[in-house]
PQR file of N, CA, C, O and H, with PARSE charges and radii, in Angstrom:
ATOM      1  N   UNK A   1       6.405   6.443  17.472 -0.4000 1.5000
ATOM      2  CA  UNK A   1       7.183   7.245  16.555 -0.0000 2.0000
ATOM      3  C   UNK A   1       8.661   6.977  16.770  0.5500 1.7000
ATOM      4  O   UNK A   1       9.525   7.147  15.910 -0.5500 1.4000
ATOM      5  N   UNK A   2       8.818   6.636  17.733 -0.4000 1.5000
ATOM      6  CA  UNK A   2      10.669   6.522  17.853 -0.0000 2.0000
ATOM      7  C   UNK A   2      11.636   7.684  18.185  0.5500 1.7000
ATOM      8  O   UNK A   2      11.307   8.809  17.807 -0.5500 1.4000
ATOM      9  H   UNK A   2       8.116   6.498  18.431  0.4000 1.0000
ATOM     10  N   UNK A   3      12.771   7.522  18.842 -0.4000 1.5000
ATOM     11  CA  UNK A   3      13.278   9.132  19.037 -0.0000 2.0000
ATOM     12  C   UNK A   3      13.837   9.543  17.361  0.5500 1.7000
ATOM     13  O   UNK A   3      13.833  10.658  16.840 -0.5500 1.4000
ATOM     14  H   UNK A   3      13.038   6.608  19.149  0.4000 1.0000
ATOM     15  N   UNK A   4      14.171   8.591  16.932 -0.4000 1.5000
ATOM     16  CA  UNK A   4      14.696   9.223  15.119 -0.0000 2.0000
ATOM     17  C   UNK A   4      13.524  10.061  14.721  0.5500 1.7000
ATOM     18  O   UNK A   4      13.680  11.215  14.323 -0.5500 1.4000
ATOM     19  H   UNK A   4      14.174   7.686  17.355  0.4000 1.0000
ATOM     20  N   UNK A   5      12.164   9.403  14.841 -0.4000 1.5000
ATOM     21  CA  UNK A   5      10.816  10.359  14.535 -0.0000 2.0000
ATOM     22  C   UNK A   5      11.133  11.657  15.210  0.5500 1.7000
ATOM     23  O   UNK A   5      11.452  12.733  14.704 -0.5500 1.4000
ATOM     24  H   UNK A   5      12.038   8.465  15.164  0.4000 1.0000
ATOM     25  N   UNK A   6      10.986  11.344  16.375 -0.4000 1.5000
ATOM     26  CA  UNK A   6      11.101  12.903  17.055 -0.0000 2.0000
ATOM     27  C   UNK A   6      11.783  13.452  16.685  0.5500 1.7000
ATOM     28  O   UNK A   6      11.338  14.480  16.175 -0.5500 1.4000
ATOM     29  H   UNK A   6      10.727  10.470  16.786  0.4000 1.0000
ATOM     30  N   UNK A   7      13.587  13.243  16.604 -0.4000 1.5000
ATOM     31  CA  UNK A   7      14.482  14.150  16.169 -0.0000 2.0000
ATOM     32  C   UNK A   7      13.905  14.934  14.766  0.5500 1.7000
ATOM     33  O   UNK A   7      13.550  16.112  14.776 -0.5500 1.4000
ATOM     34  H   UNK A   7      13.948  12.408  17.018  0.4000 1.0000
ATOM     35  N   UNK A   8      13.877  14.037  13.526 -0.4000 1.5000
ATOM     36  CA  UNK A   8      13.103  14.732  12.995 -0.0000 2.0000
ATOM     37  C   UNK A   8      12.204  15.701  12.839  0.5500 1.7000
ATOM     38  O   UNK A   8      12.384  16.713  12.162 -0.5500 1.4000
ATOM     39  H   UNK A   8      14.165  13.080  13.518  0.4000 1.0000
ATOM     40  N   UNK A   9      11.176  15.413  13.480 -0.4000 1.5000
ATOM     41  CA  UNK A   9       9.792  16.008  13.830 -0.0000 2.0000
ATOM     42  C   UNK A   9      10.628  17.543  14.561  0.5500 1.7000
ATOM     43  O   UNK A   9      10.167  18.650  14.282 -0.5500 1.4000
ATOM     44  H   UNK A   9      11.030  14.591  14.030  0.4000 1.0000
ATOM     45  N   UNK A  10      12.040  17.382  15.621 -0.4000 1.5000
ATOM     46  CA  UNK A  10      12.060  18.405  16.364 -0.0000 2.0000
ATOM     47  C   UNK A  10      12.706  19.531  15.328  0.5500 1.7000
ATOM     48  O   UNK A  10      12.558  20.750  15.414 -0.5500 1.4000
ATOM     49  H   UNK A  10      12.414  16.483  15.847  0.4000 1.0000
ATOM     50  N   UNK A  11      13.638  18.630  14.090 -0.4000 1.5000
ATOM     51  CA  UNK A  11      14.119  19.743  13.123 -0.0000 2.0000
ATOM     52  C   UNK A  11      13.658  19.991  11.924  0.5500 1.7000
ATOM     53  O   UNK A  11      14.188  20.827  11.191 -0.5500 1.4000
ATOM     54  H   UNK A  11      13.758  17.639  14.020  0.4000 1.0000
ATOM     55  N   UNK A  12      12.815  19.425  11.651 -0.4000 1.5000
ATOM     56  CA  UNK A  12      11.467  20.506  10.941 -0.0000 2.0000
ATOM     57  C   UNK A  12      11.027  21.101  11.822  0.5500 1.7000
ATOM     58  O   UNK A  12      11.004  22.285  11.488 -0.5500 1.4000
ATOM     59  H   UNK A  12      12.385  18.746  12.245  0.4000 1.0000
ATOM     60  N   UNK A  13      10.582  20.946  12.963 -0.4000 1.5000
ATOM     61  CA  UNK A  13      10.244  22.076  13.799 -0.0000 2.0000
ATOM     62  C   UNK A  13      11.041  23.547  13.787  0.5500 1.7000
ATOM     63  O   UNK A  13      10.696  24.727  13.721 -0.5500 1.4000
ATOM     64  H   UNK A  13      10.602  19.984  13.234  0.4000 1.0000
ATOM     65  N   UNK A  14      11.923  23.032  13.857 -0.4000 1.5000
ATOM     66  CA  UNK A  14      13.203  24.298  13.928 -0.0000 2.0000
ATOM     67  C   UNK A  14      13.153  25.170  12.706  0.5500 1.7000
ATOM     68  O   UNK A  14      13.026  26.392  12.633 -0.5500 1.4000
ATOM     69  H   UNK A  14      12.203  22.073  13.911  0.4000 1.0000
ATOM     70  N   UNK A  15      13.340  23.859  11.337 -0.4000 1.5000
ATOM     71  CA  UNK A  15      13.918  24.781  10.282 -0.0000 2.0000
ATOM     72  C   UNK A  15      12.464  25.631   9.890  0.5500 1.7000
ATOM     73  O   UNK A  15      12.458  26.853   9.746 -0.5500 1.4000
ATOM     74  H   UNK A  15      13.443  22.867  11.396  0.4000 1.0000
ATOM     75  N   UNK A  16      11.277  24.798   9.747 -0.4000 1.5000
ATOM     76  CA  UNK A  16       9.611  25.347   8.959 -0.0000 2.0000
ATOM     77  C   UNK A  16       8.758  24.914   9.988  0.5500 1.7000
ATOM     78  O   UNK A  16       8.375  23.745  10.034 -0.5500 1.4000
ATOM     79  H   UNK A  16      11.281  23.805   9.864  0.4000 1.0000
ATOM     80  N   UNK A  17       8.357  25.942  11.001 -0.4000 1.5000
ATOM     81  CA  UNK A  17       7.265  25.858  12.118 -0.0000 2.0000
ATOM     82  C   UNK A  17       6.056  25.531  11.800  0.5500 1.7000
ATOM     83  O   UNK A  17       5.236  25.055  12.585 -0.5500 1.4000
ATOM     84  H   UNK A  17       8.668  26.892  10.964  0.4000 1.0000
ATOM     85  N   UNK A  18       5.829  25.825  10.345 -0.4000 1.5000
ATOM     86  CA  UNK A  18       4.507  25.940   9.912 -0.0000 2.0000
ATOM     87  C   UNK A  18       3.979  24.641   9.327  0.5500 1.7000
ATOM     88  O   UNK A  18       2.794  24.315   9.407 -0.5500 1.4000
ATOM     89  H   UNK A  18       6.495  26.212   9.707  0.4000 1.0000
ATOM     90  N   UNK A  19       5.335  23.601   8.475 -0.4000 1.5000
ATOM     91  CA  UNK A  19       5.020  22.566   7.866 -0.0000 2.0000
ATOM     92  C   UNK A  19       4.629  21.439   9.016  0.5500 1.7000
ATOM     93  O   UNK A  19       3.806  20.527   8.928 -0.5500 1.4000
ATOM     94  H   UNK A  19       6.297  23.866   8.410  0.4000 1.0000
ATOM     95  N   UNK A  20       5.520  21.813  10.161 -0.4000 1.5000
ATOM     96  CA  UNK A  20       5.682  20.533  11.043 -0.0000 2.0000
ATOM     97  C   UNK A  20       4.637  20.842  12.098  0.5500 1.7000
ATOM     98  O   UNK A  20       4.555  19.998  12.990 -0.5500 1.4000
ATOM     99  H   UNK A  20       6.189  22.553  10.232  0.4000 1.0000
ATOM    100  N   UNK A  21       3.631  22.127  12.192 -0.4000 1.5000
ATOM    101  CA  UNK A  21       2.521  21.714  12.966 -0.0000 2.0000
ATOM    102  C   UNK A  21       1.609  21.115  12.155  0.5500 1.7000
ATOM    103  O   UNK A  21       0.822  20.258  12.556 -0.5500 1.4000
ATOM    104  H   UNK A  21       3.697  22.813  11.467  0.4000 1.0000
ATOM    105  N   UNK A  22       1.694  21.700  10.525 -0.4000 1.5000
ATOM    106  CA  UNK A  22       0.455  20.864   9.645 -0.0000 2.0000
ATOM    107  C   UNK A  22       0.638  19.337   9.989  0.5500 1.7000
ATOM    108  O   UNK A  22      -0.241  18.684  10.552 -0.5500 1.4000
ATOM    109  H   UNK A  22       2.333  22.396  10.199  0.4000 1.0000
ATOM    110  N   UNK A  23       2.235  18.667   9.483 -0.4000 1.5000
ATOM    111  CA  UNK A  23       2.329  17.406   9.748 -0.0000 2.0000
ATOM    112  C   UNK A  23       1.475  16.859  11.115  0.5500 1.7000
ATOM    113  O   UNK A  23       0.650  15.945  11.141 -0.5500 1.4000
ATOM    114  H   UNK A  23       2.949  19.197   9.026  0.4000 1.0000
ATOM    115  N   UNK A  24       1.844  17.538  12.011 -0.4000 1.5000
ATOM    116  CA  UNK A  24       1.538  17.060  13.418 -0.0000 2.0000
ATOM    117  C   UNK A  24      -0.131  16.845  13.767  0.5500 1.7000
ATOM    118  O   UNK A  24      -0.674  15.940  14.401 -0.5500 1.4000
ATOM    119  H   UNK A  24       2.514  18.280  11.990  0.4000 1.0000
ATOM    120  N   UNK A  25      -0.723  18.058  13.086 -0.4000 1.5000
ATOM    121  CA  UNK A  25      -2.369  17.995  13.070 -0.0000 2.0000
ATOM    122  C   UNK A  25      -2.844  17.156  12.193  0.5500 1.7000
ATOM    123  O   UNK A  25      -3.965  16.687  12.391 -0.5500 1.4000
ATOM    124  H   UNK A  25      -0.282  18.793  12.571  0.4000 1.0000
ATOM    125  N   UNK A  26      -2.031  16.754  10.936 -0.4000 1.5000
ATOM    126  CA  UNK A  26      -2.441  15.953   9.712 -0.0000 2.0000
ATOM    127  C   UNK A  26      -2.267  14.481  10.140  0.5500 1.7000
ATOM    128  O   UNK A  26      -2.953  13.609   9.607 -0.5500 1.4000
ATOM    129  H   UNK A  26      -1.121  17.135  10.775  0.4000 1.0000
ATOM    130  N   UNK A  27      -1.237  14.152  11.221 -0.4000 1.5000
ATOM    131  CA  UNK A  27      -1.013  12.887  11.360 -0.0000 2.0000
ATOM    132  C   UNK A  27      -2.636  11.687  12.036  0.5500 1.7000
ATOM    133  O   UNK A  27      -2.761  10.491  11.773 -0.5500 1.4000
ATOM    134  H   UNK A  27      -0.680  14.861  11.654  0.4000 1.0000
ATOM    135  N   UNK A  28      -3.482  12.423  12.776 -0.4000 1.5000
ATOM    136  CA  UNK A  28      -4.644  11.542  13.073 -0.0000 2.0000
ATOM    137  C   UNK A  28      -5.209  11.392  11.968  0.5500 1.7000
ATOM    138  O   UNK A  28      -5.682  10.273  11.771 -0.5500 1.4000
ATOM    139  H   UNK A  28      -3.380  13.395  12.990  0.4000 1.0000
ATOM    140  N   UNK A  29      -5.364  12.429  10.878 -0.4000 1.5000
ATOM    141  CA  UNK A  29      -6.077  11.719   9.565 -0.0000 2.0000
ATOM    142  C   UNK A  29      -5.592  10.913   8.513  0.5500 1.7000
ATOM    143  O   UNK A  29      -6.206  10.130   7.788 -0.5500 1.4000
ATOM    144  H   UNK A  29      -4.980  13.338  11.038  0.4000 1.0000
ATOM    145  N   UNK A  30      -4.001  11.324   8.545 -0.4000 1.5000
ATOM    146  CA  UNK A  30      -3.669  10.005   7.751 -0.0000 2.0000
ATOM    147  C   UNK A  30      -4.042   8.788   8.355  0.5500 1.7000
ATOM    148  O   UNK A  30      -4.756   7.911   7.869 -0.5500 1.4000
ATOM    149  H   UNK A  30      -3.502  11.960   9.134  0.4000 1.0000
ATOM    150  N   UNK A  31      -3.344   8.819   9.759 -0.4000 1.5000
ATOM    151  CA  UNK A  31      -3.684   7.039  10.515 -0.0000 2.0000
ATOM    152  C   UNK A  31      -5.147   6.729  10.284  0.5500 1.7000
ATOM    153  O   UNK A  31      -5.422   5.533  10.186 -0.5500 1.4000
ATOM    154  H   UNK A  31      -2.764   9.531  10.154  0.4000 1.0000
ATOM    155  N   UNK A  32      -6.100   7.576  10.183 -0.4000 1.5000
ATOM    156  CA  UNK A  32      -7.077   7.306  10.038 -0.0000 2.0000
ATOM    157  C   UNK A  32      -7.648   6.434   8.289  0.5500 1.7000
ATOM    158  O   UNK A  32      -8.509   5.610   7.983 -0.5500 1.4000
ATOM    159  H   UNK A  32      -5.877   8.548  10.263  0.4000 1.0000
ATOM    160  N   UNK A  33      -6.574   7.224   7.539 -0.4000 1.5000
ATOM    161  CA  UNK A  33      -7.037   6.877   5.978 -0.0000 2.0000
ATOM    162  C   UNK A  33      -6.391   5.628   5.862  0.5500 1.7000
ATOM    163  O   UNK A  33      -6.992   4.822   5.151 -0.5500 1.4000
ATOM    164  H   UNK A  33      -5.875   7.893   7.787  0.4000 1.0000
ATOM    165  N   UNK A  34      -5.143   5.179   6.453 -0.4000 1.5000
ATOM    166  CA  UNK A  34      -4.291   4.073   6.127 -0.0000 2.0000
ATOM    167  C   UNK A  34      -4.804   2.840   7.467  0.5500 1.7000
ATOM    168  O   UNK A  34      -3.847   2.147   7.813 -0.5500 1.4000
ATOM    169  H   UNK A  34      -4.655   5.834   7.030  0.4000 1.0000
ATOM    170  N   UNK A  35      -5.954   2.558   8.112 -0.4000 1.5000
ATOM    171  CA  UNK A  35      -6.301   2.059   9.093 -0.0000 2.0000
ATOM    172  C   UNK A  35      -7.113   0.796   7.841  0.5500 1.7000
ATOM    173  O   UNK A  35      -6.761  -0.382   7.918 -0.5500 1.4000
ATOM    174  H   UNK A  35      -6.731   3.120   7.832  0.4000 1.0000
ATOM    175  N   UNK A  36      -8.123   1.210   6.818 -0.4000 1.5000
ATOM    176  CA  UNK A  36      -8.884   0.162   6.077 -0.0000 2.0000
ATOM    177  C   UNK A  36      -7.714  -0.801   5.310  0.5500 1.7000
ATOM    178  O   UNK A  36      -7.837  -1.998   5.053 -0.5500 1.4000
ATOM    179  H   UNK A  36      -8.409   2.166   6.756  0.4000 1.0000
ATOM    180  N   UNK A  37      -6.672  -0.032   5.050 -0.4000 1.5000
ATOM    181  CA  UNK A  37      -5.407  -1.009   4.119 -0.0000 2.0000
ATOM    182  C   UNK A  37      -5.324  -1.865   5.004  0.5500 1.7000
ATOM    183  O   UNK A  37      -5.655  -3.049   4.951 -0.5500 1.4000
ATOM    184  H   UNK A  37      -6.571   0.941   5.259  0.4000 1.0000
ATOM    185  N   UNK A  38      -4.537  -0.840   6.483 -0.4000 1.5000
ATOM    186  CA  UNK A  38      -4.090  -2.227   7.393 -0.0000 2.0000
ATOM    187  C   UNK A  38      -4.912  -3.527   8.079  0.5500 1.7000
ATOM    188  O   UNK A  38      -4.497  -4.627   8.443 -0.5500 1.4000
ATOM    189  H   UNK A  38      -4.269   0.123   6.526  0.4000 1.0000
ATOM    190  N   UNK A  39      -6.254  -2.929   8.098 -0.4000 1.5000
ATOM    191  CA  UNK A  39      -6.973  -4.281   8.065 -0.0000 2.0000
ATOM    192  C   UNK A  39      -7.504  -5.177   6.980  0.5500 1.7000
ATOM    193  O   UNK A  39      -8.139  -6.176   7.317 -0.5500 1.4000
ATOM    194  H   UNK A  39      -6.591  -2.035   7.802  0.4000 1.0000
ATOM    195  N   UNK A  40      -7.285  -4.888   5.588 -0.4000 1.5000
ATOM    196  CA  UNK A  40      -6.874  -5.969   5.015 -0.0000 2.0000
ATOM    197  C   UNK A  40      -6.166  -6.244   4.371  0.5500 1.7000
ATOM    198  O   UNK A  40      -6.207  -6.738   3.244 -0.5500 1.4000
ATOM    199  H   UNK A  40      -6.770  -4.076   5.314  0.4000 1.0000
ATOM    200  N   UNK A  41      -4.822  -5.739   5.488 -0.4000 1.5000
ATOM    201  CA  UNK A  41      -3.351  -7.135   4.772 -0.0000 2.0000
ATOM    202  C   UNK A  41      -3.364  -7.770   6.069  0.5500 1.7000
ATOM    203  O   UNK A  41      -2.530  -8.660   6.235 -0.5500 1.4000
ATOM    204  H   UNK A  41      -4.788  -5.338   6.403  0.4000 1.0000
ATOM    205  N   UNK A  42      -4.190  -7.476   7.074 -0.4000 1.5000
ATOM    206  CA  UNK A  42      -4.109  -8.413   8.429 -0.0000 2.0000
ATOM    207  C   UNK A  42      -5.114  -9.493   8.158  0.5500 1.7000
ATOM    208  O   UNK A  42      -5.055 -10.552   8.782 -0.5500 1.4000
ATOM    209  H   UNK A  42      -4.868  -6.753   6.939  0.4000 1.0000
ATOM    210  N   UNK A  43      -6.483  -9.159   6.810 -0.4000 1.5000
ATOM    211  CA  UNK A  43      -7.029 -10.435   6.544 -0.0000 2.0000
ATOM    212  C   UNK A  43      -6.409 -11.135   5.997  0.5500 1.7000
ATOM    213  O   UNK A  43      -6.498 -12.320   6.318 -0.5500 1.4000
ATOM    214  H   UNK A  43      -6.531  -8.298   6.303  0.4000 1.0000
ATOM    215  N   UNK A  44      -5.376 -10.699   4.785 -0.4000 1.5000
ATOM    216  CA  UNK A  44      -5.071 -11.695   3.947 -0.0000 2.0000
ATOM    217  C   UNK A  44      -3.945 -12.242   4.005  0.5500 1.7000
ATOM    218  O   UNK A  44      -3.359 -12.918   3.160 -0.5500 1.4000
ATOM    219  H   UNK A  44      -5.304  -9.737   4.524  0.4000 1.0000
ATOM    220  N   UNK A  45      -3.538 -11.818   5.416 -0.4000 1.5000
ATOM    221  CA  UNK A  45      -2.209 -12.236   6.202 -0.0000 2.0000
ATOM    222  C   UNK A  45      -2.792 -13.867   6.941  0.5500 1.7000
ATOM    223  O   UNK A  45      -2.247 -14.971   6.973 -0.5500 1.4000
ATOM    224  H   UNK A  45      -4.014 -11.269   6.102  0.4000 1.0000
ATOM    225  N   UNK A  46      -4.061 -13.400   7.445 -0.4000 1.5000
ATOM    226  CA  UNK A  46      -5.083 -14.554   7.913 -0.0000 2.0000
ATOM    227  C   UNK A  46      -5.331 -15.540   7.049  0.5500 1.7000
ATOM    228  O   UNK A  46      -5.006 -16.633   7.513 -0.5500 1.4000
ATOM    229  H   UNK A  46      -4.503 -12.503   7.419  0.4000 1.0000
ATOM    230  N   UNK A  47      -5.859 -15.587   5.792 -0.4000 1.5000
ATOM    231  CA  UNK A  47      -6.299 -16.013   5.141 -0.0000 2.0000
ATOM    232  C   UNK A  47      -4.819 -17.104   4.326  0.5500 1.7000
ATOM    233  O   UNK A  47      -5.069 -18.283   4.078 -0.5500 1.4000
ATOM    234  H   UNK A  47      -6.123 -14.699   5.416  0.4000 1.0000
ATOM    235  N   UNK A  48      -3.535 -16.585   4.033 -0.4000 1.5000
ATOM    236  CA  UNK A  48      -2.603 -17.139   3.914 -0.0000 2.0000
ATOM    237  C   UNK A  48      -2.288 -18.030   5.007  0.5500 1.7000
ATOM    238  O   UNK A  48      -2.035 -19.145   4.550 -0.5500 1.4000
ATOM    239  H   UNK A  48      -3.332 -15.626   4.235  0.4000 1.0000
ATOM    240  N   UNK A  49      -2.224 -18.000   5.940 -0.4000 1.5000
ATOM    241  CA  UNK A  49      -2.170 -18.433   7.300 -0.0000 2.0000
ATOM    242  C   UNK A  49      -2.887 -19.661   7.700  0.5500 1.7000
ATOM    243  O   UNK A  49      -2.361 -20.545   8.376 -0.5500 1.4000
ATOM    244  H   UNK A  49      -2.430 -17.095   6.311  0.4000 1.0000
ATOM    245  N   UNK A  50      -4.191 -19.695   7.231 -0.4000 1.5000
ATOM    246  CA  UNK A  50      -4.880 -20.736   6.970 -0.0000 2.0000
ATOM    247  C   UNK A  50      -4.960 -21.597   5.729  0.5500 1.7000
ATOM    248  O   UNK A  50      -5.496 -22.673   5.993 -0.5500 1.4000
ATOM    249  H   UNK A  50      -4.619 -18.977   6.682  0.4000 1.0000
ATOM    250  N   UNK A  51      -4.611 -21.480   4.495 -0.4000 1.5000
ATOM    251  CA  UNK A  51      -4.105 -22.098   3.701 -0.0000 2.0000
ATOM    252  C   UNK A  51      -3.127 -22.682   3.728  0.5500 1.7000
ATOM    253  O   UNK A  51      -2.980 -23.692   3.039 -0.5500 1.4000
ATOM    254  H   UNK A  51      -4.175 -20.606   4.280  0.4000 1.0000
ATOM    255  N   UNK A  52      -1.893 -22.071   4.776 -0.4000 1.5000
ATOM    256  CA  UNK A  52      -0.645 -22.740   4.929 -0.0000 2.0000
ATOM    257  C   UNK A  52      -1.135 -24.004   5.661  0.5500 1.7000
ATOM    258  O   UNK A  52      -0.883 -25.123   5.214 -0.5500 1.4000
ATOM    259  H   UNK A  52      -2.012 -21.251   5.336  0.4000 1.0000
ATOM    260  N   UNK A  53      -1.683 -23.853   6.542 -0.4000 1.5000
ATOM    261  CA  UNK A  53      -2.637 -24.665   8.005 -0.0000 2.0000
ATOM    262  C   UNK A  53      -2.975 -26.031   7.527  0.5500 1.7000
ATOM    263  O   UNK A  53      -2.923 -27.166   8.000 -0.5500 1.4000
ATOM    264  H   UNK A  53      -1.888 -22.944   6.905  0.4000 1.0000
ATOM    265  N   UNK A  54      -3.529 -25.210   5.844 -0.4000 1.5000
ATOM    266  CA  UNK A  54      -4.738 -26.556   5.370 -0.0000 2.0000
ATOM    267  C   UNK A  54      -3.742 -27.423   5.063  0.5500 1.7000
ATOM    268  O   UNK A  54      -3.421 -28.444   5.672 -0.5500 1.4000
ATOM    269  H   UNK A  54      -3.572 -24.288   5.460  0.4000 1.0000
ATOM    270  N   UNK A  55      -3.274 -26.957   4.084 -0.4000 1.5000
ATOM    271  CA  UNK A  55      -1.532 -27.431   2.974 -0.0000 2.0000
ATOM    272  C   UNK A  55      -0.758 -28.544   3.946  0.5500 1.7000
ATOM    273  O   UNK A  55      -0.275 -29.624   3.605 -0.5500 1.4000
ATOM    274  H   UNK A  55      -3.534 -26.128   3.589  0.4000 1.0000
ATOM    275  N   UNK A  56      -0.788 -28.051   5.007 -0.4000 1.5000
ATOM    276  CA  UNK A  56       0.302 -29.217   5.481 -0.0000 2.0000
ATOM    277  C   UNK A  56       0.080 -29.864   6.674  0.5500 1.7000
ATOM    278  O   UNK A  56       1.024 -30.297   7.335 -0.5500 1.4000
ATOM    279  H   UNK A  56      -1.180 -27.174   5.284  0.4000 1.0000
ATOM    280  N   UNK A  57      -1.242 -29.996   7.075 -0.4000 1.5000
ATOM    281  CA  UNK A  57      -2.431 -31.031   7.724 -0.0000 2.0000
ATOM    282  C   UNK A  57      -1.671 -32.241   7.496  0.5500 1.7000
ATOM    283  O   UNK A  57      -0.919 -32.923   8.193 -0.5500 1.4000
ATOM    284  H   UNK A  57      -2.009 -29.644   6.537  0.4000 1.0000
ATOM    285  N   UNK A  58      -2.114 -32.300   6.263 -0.4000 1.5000
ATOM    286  CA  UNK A  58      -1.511 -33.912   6.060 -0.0000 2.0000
ATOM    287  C   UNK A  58      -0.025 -34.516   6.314  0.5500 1.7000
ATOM    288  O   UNK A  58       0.301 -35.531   6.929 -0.5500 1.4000
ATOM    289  H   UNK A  58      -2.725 -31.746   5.697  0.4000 1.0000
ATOM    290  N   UNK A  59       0.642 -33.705   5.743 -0.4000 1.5000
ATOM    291  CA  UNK A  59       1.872 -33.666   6.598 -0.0000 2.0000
ATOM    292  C   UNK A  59       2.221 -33.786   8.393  0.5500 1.7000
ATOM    293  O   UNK A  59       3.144 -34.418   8.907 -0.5500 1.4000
ATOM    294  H   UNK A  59       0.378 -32.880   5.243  0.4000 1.0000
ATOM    295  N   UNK A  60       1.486 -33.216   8.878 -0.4000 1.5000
ATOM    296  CA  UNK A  60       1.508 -32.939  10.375 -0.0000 2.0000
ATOM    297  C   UNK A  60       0.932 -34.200  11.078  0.5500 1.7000
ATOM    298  O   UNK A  60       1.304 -34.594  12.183 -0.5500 1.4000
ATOM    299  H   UNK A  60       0.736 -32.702   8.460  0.4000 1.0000
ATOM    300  N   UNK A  61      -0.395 -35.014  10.004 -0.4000 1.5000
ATOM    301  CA  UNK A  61      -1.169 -36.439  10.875 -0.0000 2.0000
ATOM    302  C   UNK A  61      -0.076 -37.141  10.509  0.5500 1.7000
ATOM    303  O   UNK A  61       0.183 -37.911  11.434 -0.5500 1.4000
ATOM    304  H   UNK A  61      -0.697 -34.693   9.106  0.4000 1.0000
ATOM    305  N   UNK A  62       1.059 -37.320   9.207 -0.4000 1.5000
ATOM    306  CA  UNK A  62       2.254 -37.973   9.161 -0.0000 2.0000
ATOM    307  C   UNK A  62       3.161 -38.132  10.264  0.5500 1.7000
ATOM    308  O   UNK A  62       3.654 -39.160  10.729 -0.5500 1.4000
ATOM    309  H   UNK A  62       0.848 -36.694   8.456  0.4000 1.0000
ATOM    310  N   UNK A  63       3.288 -36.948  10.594 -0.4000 1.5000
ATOM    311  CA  UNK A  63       4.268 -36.999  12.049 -0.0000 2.0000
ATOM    312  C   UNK A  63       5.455 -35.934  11.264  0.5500 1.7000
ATOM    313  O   UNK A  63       6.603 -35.938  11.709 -0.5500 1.4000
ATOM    314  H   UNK A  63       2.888 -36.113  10.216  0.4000 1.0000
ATOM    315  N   UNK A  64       5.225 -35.363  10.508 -0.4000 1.5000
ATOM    316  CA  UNK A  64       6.094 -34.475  10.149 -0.0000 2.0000
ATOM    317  C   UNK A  64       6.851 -33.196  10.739  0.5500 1.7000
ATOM    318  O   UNK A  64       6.060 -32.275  10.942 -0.5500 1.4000
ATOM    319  H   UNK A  64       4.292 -35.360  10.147  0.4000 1.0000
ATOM    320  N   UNK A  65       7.971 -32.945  11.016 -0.4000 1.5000
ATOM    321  CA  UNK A  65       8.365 -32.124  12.071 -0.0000 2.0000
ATOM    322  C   UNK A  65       8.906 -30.940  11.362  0.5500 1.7000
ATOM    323  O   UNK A  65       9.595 -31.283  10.401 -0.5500 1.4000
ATOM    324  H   UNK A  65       8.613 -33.694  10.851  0.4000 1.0000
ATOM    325  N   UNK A  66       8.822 -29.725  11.516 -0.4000 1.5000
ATOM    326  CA  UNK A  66       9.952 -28.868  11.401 -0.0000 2.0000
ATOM    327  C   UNK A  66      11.449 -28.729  11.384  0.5500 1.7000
ATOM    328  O   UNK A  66      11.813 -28.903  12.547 -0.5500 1.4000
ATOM    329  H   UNK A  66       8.263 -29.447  12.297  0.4000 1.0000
ATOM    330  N   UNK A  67      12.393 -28.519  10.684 -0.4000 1.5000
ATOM    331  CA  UNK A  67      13.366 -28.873  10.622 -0.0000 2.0000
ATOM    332  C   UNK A  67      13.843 -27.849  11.922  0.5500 1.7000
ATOM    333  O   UNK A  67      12.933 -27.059  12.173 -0.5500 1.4000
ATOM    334  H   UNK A  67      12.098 -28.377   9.739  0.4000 1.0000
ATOM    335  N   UNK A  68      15.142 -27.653  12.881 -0.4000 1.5000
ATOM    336  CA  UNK A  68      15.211 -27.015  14.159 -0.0000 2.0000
ATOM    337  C   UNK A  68      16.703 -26.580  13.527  0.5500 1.7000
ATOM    338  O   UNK A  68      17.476 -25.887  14.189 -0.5500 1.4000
ATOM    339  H   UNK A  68      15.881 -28.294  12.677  0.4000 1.0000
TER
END
């Protein structure tokens, strides 16, 4: 969360006691709902990843270098 999170988190605490324990109890079920997204933009993060791979094979048995 970060201390900016916390600070936050500590002044909703302050100003609405009530919103910022919901937040606080609500937060395992969001991570929970946003957990299937994040595993697939980590496939198709993969999947780009290996297309890049394929794409420039041929380039690479060339002897082709990265520019530095």
């Amino acid at each position: 969360m970060g201390f900016i999170g916390l600070m936050f988190w500590l002044i909703l605490f302050v100003l609405c006691w009530p919103l910022a324990l919901m937040a606080l109890l609500m937060w395992p079920l969001v991570w929970l709902l946003t957990l299937p997204f994040r595993l697939i933009g980590l496939s198709v993060e993969a999947v780009f990843a290996l297309l890049k791979a394929i794409l420039f094979l041929p380039a690479r048995v060339l002897g082709w270098r990265p520019a530095r």
